[in-house]
Wavefront OBJ file of the C-alpha trace (Angstrom):
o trace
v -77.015 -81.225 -196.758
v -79.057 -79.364 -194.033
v -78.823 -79.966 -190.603
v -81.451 -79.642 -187.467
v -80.625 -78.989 -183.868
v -83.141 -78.749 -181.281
v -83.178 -75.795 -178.705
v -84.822 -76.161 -175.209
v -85.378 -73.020 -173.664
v -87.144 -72.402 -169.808
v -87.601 -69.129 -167.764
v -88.942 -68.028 -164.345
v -91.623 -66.024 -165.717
v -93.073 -65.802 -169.410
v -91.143 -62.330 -169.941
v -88.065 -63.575 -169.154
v -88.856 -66.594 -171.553
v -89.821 -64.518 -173.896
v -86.873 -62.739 -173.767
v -84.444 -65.398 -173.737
v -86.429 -66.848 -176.787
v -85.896 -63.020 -178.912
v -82.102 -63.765 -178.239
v -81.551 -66.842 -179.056
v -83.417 -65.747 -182.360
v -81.305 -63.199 -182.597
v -77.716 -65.021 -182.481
v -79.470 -67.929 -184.618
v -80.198 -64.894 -187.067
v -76.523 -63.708 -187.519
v -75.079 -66.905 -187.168
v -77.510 -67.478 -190.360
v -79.489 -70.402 -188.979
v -83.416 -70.568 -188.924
v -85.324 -70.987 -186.212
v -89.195 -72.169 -185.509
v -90.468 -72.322 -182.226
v -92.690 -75.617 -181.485
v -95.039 -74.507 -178.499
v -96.517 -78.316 -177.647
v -94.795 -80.007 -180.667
v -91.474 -81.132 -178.666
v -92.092 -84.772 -179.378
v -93.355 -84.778 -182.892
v -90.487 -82.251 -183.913
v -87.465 -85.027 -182.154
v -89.313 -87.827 -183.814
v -89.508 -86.555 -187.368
v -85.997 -84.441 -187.413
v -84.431 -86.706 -189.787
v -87.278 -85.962 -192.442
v -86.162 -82.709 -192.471
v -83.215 -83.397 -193.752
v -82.596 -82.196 -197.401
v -79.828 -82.939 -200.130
v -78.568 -80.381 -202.193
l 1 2 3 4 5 6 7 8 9 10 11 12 13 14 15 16 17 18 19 20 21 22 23 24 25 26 27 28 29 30 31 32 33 34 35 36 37 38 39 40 41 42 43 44 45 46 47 48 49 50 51 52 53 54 55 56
């Protein structure tokens, strides 16, 4: 079974954002989780979370 969590992440300025964004990527990356960012897609992406969910 997969899981999905759901990150929110906000900055002062878009450097900063997209800085915080690189290390969150980062620790998702060694922690060996996937992330995909969803510019405009917030609600779509919490309403159809459970689809993603996949049996192995």
């Amino acid at each position: 079974m997969l899981f999905a969590g759901f990150i929110a992440v906000t900055a002062e300025s878009k450097d900063e954002l997209e800085a915080a964004i690189a290390e969150i990527q980062r620790a998702a990356t060694q922690s060996g989780c996937e992330t995909r960012r969803l510019v405009g897609q917030q609600s779509q992406a919490f309403t159809s979370g459970p689809l993603w969910e996949r049996h192995s």
